[in-house]
BAKOL-193403 format. One line per field, with one value per residue: residue number from 0; residue in one letter; x, y, z of N, C-alpha, C in turn. Coordinates in pm, whole numbers. Example, Ala and Ser with C-alpha at 12.3 -4.5 7.8 and 13.67 -1.06 7.14 Angstrom:
! BAKOL-193403
k: 0,1
r: A,S
nX: 1319,1285
nY: -569,-225
nZ: 780,708
caX: 1230,1367
caY: -450,-106
caZ: 780,714
cX: 1320,1290
cY: -330,3
cZ: 780,787
This chain:
! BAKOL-193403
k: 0,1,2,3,4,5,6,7,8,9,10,11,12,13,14,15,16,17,18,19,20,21,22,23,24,25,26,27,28,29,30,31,32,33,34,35,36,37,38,39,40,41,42,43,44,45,46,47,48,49,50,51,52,53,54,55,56,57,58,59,60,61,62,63,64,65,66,67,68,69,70,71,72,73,74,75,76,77,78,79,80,81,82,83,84,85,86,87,88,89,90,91,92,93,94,95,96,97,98,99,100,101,102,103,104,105,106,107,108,109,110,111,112,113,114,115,116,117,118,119,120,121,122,123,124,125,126,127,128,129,130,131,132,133,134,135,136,137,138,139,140,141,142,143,144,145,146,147,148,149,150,151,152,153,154,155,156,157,158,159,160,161,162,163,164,165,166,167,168,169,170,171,172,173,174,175,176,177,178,179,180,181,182,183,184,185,186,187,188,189,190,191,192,193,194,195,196,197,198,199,200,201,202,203,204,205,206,207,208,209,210,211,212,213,214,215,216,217,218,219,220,221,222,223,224,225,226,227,228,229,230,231,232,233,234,235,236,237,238,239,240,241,242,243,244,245,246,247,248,249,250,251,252,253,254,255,256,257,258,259,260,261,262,263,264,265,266,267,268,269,270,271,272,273,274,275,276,277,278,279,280,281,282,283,284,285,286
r: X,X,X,X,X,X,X,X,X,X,X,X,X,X,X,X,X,X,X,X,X,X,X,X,X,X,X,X,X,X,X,X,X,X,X,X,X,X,X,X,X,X,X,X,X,X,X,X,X,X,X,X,X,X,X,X,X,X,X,X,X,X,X,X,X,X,X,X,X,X,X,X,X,X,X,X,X,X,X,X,X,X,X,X,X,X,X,X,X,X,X,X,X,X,X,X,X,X,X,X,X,X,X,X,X,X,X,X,X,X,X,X,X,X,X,X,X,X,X,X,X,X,X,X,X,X,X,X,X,X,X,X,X,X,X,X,X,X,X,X,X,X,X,X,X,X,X,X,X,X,X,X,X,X,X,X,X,X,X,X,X,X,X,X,X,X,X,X,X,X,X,X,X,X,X,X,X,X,X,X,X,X,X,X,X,X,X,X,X,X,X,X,X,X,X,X,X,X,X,X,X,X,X,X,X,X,X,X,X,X,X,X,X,X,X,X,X,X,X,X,X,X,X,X,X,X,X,X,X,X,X,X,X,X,X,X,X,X,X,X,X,X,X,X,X,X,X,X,X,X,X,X,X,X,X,X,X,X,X,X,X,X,X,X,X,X,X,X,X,X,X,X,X,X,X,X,X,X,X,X,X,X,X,X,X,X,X
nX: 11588,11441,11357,11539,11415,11541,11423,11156,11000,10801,10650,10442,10150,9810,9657,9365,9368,9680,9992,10230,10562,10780,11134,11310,11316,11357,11382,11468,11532,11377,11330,11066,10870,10625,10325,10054,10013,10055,10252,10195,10082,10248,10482,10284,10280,10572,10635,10446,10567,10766,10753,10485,10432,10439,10710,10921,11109,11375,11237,11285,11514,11654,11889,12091,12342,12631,12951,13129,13246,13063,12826,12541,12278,12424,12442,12182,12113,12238,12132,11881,11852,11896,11811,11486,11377,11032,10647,10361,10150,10064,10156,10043,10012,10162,9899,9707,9653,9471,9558,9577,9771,10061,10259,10241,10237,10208,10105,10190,10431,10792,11047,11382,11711,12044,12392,12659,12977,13365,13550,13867,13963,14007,13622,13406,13059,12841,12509,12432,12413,12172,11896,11585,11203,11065,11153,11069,11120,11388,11736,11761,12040,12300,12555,12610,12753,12794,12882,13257,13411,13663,13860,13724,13475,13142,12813,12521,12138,11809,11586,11324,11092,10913,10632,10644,10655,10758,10751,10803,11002,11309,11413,11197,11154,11085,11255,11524,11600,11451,11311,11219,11196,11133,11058,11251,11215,11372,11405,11544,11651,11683,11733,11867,12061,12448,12578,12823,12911,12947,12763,12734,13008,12949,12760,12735,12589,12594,12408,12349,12403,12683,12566,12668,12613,12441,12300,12190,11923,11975,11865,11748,11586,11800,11849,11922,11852,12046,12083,12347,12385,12229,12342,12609,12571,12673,12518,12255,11922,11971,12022,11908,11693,11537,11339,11138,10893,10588,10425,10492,10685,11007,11062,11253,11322,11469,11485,11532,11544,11362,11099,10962,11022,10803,10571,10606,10515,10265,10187,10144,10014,9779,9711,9716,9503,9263,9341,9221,8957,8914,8862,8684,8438,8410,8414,8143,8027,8019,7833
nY: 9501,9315,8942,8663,8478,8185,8007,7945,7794,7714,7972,8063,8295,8316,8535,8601,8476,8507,8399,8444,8380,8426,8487,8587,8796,9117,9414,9576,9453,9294,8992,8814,8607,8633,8521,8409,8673,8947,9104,9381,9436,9386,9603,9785,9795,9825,10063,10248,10219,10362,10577,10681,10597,10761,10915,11038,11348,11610,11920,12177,12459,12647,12880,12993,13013,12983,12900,12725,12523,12479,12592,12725,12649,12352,12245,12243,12108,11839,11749,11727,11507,11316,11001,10976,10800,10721,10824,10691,10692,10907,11176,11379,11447,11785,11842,11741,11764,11897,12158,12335,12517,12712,12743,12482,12282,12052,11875,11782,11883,11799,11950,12014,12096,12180,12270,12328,12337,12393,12367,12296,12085,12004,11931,11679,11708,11463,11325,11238,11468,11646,11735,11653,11766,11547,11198,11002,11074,11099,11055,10736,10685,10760,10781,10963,11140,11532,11778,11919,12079,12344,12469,12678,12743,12724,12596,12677,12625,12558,12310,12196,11856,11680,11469,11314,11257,11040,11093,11356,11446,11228,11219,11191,10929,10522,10352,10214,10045,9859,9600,9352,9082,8810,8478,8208,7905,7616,7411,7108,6929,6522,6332,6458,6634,6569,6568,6731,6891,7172,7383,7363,7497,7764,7897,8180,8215,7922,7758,7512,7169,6922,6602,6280,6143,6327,6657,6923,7121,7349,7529,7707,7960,8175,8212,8458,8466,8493,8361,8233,7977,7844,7924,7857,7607,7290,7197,7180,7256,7410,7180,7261,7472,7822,8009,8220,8285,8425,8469,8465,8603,8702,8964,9213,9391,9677,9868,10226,10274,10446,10325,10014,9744,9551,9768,9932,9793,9707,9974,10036,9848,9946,10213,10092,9979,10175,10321,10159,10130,10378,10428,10228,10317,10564,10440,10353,10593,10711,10551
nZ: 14588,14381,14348,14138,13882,13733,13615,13333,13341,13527,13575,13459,13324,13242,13029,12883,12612,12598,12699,12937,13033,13246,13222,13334,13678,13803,13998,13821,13582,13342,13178,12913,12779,12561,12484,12197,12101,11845,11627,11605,11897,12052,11976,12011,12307,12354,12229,12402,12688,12630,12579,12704,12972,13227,13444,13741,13685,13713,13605,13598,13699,13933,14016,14219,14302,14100,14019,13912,13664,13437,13250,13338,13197,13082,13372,13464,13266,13303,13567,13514,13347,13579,13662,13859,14174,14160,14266,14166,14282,14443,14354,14090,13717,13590,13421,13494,13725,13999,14072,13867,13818,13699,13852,13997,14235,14582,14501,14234,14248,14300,14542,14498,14634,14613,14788,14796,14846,14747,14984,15113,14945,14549,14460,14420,14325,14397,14318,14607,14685,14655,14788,14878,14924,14962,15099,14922,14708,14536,14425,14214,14230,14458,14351,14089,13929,13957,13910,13905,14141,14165,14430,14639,14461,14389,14412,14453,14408,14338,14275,14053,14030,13805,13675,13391,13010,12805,12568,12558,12650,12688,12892,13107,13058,13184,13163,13038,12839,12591,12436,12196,12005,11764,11865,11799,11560,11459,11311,11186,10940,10967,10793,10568,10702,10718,10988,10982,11142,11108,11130,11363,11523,11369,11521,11689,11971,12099,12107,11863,11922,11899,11909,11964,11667,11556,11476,11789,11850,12149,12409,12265,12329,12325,12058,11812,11514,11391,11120,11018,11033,10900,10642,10630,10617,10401,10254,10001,9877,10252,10560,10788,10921,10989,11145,11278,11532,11463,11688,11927,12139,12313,12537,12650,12894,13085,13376,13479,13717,13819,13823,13899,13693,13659,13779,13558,13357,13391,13428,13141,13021,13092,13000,12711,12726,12808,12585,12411,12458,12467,12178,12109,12158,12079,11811,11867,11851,11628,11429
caX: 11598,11368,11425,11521,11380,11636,11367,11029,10860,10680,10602,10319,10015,9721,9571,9296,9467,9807,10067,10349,10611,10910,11265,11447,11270,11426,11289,11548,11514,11298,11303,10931,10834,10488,10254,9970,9971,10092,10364,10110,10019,10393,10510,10246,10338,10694,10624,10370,10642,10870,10690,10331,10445,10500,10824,10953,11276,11393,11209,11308,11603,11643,12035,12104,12519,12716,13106,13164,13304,13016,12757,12409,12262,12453,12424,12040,12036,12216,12017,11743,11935,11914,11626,11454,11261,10868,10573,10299,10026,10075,10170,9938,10088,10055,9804,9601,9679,9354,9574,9575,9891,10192,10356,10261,10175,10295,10118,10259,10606,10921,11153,11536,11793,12180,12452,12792,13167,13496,13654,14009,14028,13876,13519,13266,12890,12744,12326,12394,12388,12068,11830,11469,11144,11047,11259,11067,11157,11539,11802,11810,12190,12368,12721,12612,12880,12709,13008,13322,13464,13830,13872,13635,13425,13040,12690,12369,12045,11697,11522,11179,11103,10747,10592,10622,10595,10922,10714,10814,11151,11391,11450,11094,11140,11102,11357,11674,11595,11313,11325,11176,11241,11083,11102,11291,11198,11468,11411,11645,11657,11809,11745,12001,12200,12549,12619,12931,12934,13005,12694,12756,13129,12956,12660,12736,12536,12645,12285,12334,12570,12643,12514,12712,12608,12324,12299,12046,11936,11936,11828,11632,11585,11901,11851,11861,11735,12078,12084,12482,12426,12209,12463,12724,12548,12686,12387,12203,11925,12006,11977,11841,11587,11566,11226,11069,10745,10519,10325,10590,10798,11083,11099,11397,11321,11532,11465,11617,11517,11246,10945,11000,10988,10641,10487,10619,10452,10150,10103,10164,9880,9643,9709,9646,9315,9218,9307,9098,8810,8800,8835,8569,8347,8439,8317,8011,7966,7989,7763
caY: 9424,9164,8808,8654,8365,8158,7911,8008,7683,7723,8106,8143,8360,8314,8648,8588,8410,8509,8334,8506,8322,8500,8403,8705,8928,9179,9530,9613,9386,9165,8911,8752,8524,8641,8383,8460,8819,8946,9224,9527,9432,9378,9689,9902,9802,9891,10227,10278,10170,10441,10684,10745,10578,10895,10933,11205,11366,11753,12006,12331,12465,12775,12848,13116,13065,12925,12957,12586,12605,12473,12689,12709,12547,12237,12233,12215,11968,11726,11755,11667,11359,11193,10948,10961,10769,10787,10743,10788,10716,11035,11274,11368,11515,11896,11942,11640,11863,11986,12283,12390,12587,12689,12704,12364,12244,11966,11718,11758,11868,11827,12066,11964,12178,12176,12383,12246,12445,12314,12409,12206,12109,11971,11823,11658,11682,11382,11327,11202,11620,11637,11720,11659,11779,11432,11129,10874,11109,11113,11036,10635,10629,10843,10794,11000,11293,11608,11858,11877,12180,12361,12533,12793,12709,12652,12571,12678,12599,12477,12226,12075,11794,11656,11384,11353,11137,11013,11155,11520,11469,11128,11232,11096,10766,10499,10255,10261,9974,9805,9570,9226,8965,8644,8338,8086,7796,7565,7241,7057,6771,6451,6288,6545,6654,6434,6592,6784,7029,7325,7482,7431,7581,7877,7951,8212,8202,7802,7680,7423,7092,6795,6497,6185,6175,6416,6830,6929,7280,7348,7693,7770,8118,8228,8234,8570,8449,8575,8254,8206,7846,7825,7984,7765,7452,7249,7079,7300,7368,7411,7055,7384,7592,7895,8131,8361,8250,8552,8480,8430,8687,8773,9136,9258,9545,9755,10029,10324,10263,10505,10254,9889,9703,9535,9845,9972,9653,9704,10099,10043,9761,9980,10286,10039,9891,10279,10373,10088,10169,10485,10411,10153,10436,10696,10380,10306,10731,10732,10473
caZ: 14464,14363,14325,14020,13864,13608,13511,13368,13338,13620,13588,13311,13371,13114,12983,12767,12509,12565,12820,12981,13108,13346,13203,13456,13662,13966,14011,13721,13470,13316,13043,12947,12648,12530,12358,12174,12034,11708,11653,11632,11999,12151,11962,12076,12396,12367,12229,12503,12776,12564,12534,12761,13107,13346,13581,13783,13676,13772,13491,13627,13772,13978,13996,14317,14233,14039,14019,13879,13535,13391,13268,13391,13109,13140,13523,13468,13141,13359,13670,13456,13351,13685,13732,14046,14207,14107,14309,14059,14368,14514,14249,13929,13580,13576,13334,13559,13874,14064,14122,13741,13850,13559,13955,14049,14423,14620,14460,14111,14191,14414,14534,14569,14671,14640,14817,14745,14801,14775,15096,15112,14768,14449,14518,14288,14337,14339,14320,14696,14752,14583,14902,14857,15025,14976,15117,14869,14560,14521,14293,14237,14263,14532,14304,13977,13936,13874,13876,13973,14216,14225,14556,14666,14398,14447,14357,14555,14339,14393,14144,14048,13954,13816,13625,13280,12958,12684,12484,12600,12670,12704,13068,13149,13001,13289,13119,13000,12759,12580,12290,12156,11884,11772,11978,11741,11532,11407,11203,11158,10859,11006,10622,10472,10745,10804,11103,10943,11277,11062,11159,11528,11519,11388,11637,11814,12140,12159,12055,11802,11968,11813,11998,11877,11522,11517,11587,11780,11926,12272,12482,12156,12348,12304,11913,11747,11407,11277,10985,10998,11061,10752,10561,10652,10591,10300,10165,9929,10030,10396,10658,10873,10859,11113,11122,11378,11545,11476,11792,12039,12141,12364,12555,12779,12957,13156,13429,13502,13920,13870,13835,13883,13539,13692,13743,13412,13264,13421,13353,13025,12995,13127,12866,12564,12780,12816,12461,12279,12523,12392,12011,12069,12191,11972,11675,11840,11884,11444,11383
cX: 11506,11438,11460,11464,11435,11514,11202,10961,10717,10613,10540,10165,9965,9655,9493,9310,9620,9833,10148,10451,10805,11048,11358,11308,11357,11344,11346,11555,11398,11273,11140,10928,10683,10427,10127,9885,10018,10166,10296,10109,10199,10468,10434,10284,10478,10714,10564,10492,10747,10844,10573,10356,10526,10612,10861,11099,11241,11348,11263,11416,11639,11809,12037,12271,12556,12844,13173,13200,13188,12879,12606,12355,12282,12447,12278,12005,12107,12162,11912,11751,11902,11810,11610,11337,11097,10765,10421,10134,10015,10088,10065,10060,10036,9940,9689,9603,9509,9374,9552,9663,9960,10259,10374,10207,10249,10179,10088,10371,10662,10984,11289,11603,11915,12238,12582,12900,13279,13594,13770,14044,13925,13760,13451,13181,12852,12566,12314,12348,12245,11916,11682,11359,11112,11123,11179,11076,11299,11588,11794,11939,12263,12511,12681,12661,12703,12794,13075,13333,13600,13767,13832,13581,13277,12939,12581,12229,11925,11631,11370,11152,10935,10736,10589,10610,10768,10894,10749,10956,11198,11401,11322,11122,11168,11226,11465,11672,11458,11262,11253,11211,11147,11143,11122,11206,11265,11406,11514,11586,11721,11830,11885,12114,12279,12616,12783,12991,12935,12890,12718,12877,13076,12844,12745,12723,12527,12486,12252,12440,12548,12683,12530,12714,12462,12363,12169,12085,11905,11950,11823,11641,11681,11929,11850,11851,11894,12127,12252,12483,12346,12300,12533,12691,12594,12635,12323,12051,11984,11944,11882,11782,11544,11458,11225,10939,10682,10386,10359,10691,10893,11128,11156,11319,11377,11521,11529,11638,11403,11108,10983,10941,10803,10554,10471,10501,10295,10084,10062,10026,9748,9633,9609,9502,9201,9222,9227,8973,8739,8819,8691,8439,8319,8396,8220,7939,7943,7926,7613
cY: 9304,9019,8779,8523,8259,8061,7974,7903,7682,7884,8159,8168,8347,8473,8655,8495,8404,8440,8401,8420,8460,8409,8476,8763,8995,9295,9605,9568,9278,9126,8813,8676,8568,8567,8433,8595,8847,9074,9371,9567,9472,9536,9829,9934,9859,10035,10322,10278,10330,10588,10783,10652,10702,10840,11013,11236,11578,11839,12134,12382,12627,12809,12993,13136,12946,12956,12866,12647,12553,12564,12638,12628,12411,12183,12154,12099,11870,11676,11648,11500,11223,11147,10919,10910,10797,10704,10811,10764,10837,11139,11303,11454,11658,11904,11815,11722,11938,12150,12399,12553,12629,12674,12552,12371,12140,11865,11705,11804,11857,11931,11992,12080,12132,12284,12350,12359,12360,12383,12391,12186,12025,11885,11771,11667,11575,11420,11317,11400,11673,11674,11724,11698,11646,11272,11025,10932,11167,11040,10836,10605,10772,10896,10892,11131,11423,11719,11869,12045,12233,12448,12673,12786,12677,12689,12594,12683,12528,12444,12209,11979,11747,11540,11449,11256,11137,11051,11336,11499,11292,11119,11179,10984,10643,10370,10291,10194,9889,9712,9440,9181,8827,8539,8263,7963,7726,7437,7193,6853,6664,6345,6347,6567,6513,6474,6680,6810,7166,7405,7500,7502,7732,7941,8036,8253,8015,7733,7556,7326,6970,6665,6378,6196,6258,6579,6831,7088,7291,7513,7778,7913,8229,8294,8364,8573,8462,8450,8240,8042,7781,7833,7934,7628,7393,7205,7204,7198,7282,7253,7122,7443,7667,7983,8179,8316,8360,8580,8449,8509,8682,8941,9134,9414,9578,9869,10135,10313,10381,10431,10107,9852,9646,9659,9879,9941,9693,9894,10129,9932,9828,10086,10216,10049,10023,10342,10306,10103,10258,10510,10329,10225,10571,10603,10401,10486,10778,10676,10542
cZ: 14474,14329,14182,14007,13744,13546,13484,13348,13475,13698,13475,13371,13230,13149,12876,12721,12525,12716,12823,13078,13140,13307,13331,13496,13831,13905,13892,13595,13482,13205,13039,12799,12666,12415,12339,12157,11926,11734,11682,11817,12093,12125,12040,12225,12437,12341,12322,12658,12749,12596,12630,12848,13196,13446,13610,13739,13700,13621,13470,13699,13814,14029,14064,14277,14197,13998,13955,13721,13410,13348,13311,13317,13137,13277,13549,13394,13282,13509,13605,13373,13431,13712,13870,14040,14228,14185,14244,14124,14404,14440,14126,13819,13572,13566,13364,13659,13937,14050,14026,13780,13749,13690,14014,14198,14455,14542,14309,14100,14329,14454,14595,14573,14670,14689,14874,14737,14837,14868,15073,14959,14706,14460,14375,14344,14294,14350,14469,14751,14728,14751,14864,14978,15053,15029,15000,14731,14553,14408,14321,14226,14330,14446,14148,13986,13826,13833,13940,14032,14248,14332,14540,14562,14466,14349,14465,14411,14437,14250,14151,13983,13933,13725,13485,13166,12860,12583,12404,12573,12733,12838,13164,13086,13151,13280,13020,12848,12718,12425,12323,12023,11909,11854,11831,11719,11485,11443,11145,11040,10889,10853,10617,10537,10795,10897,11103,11069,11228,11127,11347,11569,11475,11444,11722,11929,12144,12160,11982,11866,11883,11921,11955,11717,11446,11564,11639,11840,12035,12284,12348,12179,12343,12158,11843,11598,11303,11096,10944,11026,10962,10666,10518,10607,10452,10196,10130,9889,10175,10440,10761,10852,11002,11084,11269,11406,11555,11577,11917,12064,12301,12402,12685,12806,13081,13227,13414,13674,13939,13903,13835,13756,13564,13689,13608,13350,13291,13374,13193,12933,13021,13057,12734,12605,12706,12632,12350,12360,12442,12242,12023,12124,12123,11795,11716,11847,11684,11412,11370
């Protein structure tokens, strides 16, 4: 696990124009404030992150017995479920593969193996049964139930697993989660407003306080825009005024444990790079 970092004042990288500052980050999460891009840019990114960052998960499933009460089918969809760890140095994407295989080779797929019976009495399968040729491509969580077992009951199978995109199938996706929102602006009138409180009683992420005979807004970043403390205000118009800076955003992103959110971040920067390269090559090839 990576470190975290609770403050980001003193974690902003300049890119170009834009700044990035680190509110969270561990190998699992990471919260960032991005300055200086516009929604086209942050979105594409998130769809790119969604969508066209490769991870390995199990594609294929080769099922020698099964006695479990689940049927093959399901046995295989949730196999393919479990994210595993991705090392996307070593591996290529099929249809990148030297080998130009439909079988594959070792360096575009895995092979796991299970072979699971309930001797004594009822077992579950977890992922820890999961045996790989690889030790650095396994399940990232040993505890994920895969089926359960009544007595004399079993499972022997062999899997593959390969690189793929979220594009194909959900089961490549390298995050669990992946969203953004405006970074907050709140103005506050001290003319108009008389400090009622009403609007700070109804904040609720605890943003607006009232500070003797003034409100003010604190941890701004917390804001999600939703205008209930406009709303509320008595004075018509509002003492408040609450927008969206359309050049400042907030993005959470969440792994799965297949790719650390950094890499994520970073494969996903180098897609866009690669796909306006080759638009701006494919203009200057019409001209």
């Amino acid at each position: 696990m990576g470190s975290t970092h609770n403050s980001y004042h003193n974690h902003i990288r300049a890119i170009g124009n834009m700044d990035v500052r680190i509110l969270r980050k561990t190998d699992l999460d990471t919260r960032l404030i991005i300055e200086g891009v516009d929604t086209p840019y942050i979105n594409a990114l998130r769809r790119i992150i969604l969508s066209e960052v490769p991870s390995m998960a199990i594609d294929e499933v080769i099922i020698i017995e099964n006695s479990s009460v689940l049927h093959d089918e399901i046995l295989a969809h949730r196999l393919g479920l479990i994210p595993l760890k991705t090392d996307l140095d070593t591996y290529n994407l099929p249809e990148e593969c030297p080998c130009g295989s439909e079988f594959g080779c070792n360096l575009c797929q895995v092979s796991l193996t299970i072979e699971a019976e309930a001797k004594e009495n009822t077992t579950t399968v977890h992922s820890r049964t999961l045996n790989s040729e690889n030790p650095d491509i396994v399940p990232v969580s040993d505890k994920i139930p895969i089926a359960k077992l009544a007595l004399g009951q079993r499972i022997k199978l062999e899997a593959y697993a390969r690189l793929g995109k979220g594009e194909e199938h959900a089961k490549w996706q390298p995050v669990s989660a992946c969203t953004y929102r405006y970074m907050a602006k709140i103005e506050m009138d001290k003319k108009k407003c008389d400090a009622c409180g009403d609007c700070v009683d109804v904040c609720p992420k605890g943003i607006l306080v009232k500070d003797r005979e003034e409100v003010e807004a604190k941890n701004i970043i917390e804001c999600t825009l939703c205008q209930d403390c406009v709303d509320t205000c008595p004075i018509d118009p509002a003492a408040i005024k609450i927008e969206g800076d359309e050049n400042t955003f907030i993005i959470e992103i969440e792994s799965t444990g297949a790719l650390p959110v950094e890499r994520t971040i970073l494969e996903a920067t180098s897609i866009i790079d690669r796909k306006s390269q080759e638009f701006i090559k494919q203009l200057k090839a019409a001209k």
